[in-house]
N, C-alpha and C positions, 0 to 999 in steps of 0.2 A: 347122538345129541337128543336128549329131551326134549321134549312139544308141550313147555307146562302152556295153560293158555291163563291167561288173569282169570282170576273169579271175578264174574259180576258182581256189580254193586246192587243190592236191591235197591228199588225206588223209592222205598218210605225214606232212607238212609241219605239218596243225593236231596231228597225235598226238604229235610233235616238241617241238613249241609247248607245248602241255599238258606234257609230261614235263620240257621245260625249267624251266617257269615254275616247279612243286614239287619238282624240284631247287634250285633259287635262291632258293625259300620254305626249305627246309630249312637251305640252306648260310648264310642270313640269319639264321637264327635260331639257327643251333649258334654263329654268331658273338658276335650279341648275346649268350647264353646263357655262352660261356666268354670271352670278350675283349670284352663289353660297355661293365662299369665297372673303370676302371684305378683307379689308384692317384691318379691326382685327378680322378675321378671322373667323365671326360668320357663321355658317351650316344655311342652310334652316332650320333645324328644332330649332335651337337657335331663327333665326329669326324671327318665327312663334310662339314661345315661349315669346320673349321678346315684339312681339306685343300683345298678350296674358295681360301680366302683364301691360303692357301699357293701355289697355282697363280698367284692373281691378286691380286696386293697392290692395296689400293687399292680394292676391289670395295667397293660398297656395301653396305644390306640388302637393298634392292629388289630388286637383281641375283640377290642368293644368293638369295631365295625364288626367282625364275623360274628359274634353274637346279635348285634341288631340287624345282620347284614342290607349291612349298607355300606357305600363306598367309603377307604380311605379317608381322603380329602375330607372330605363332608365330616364326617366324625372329628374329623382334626380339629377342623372350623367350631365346631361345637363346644368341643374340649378347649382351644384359646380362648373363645368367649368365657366359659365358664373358669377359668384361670381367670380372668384377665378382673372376673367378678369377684374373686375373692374365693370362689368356691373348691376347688380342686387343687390340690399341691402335685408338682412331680414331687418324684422323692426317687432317689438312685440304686440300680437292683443290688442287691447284696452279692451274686453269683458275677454280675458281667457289670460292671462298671459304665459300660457304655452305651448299654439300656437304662432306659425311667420310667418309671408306673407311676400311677396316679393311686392319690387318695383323698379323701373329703378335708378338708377342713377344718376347723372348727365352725365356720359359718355354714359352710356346705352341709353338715352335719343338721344344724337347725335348721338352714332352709328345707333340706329334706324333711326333716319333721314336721315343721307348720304343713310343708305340701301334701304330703299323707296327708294329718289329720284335717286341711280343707277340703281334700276331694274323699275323704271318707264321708264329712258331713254330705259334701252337696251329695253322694250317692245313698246316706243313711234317707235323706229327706227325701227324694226320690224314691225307694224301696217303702219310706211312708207312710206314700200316698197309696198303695195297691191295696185290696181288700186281705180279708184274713185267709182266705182263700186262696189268692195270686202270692202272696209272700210261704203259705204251704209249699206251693208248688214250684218257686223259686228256692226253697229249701229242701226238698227233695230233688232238684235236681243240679245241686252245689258238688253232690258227688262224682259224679257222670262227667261234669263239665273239667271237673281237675283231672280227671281222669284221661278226657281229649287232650289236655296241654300237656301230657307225660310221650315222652318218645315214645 
């Protein structure tokens, strides 16, 4: 049997880590906090839900909870709310019959859209305000950071 041992993390890399995390704790929360609840009233986690379904028609509940994972239930709860607003249709799977996925709406559709382009402003005006300097530097490092969210 092999003795691989972990590679250490260098230091700069967890100081990194940590500075990342509470910048994305904050920038989640000025979110919620000014483009949270729209105008019909969708949560963050609606929102992220219904871009979800947007991506993948058809998807189930099951699926969206292991993709946001989170439990069941709670996703469920989400998805009747958002049903129940007009925003999400089941619609019946073509292979099994006795499966249903979701898809937008026609309003879901729009509500999506307004919700983008409200929390694109609030972050356009936000981004702003930083000198010509700090918006360099958050554009060189637009790369790097898609790059963290890649498996």
């Amino acid at each position: 049997m092999s003795s691989l041992q972990p590679v250490p993390i260098p230091e700069r890399a967890l100081a990194l880590s940590d500075d990342l995390r509470l910048a994305f704790k904050r920038l989640m929360r000025s979110m919620q906090r000014d483009g949270g609840e729209m105008e019909a009233h969708v949560s963050l986690m609606q929102y992220m839900l219904l871009a979800l379904i947007q991506e993948q028609p058809g998807i189930g509940v099951a699926a969206l909870a292991r993709l946001q994972n989170v439990r069941g239930p709670t996703v469920s709860a989400q998805v009747k709310s958002l049903e129940e607003a007009g925003l999400v249709e089941r619609v019946p799977d073509a292979q099994d019959r006795r499966r249903s996925g979701l898809q937008l709406s026609g309003a879901g559709a729009q509500a999506l859209d307004t919700l983008r382009a409200r929390r694109r402003d609030v972050m356009a005006r936000r981004i702003a305000r930083l000198t010509p300097e700090q918006m360099d530097a958050l554009a060189a490092a637009m790369q790097p950071l898609m790059e963290l969210g890649q498996p």
